[in-house]
C-alpha distance (Angstrom), angle and dihedral (degrees) to the residues before:
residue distance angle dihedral
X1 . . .
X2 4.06 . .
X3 4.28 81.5 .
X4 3.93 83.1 53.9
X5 3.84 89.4 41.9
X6 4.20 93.7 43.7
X7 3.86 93.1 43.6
X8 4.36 90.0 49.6
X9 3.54 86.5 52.0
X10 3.72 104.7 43.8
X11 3.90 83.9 56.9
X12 3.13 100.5 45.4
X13 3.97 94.7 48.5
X14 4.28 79.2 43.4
X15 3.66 90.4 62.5
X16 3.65 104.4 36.7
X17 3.79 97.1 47.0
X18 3.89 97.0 23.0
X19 3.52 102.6 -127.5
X20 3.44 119.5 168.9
X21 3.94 105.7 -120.0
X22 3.29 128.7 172.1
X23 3.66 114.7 -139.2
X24 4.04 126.5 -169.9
X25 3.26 112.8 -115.0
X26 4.14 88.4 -107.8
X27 3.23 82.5 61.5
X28 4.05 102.4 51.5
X29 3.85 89.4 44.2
X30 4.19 88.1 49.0
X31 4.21 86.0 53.0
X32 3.81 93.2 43.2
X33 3.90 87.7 54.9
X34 3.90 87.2 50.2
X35 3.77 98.2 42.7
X36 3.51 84.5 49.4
X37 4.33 92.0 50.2
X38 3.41 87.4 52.8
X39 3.69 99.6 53.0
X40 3.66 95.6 49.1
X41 3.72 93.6 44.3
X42 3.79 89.9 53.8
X43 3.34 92.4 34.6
X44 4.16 93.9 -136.0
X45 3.79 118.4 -174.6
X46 3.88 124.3 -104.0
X47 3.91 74.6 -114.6
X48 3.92 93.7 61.1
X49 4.14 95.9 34.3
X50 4.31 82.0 59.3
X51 3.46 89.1 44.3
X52 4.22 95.7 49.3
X53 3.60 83.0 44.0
X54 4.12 91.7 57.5
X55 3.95 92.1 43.7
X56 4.40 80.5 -107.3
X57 3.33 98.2 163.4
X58 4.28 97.7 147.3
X59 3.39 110.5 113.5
X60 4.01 101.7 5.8
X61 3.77 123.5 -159.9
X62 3.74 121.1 -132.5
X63 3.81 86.2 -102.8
X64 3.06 94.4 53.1
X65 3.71 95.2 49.7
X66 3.85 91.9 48.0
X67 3.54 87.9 57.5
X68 3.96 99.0 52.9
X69 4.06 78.7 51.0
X70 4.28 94.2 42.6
X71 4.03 81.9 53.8
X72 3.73 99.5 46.9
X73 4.04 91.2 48.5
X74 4.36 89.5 48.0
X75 3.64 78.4 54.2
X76 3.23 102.9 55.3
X77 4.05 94.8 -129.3
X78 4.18 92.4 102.0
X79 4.15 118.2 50.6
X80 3.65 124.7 165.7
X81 3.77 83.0 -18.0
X82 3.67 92.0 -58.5
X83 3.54 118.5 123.5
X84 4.35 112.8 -132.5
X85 3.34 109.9 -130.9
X86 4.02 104.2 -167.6
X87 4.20 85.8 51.8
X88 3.71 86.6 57.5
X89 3.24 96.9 40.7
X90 3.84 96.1 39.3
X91 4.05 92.2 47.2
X92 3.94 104.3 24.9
X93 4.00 96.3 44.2
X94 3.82 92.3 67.1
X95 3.49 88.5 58.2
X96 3.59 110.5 44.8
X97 4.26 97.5 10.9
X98 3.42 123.8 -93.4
X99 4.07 90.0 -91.3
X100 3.56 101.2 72.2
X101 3.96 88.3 26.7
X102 3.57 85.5 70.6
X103 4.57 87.9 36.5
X104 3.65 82.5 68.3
X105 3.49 107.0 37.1
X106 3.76 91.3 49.6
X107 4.19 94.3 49.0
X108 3.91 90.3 39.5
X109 4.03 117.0 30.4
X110 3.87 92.1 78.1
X111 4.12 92.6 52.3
X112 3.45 112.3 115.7
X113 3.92 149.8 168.6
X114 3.06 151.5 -155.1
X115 3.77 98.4 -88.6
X116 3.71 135.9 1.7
X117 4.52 91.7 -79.2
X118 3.89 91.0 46.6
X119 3.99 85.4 52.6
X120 3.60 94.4 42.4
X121 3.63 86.4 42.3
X122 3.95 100.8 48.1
X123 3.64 93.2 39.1
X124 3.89 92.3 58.1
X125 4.23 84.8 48.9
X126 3.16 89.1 56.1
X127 3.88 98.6 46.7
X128 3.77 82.0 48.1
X129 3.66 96.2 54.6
X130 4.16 97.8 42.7
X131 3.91 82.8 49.5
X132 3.54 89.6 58.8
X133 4.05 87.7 49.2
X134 4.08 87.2 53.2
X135 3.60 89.4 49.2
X136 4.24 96.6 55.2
X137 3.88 93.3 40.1
């Protein structure tokens, strides 16, 4: 389970801050099984899968939005619509250092919604947005 719960999060943090990680090919078939979990449990569109698998995220359907939040809860980072701290820190600070792990967590762990997709959601947008930050410093 914490391989499951590492390899979620490494993609995840992968996508939102687009890092270049190399994953083993255990590890790509193990996030293909939870991408596709997450789009039968939120039962996205063939649209909204194309448009995940893009990085499409203008104009989002609720689907869609549930499954940014169904993906950050398999991961471990999202729990009772509480962001974890020490699993983002733990899994996204060996990625981008602990120093703008803890840039990011401290803009975006308080963002919330109005349900459990809008706080998936907004959370990501913000990750997306203090990525872009990293990026021009």
């Amino acid at each position: 389970m914490k391989v499951f719960i590492t390899l979620a999060v490494v993609c995840l943090v992968a996508g939102a801050f687009a890092v270049d990680v190399k994953l083993t090919d255990e590890q790509k078939a193990k996030s293909k099984v939870h991408f596709g979990e997450c789009v039968k449990q939120e039962n996205v569109s063939d649209e909204d899968v194309q448009k995940l698998k893009s990085k499409d995220f203008a104009n989002p359907s609720k689907n869609m939005k549930c499954f940014g939040a169904c993906f950050f809860e398999k991961a471990g980072v999202l729990k009772d619509n509480e962001v974890q701290e020490a699993v983002v820190m733990e899994k996204l600070g060996s990625i981008i250092g602990e120093a703008n792990a803890k840039a990011v967590l401290d803009k975006c762990k308080n963002v919330k919604g109005e349900d459990r997709c809008e706080t998936g959601f907004k959370i990501f947008a913000c990750a997306e947005a203090e990525k872009a930050k990293l990026a021009a410093a």
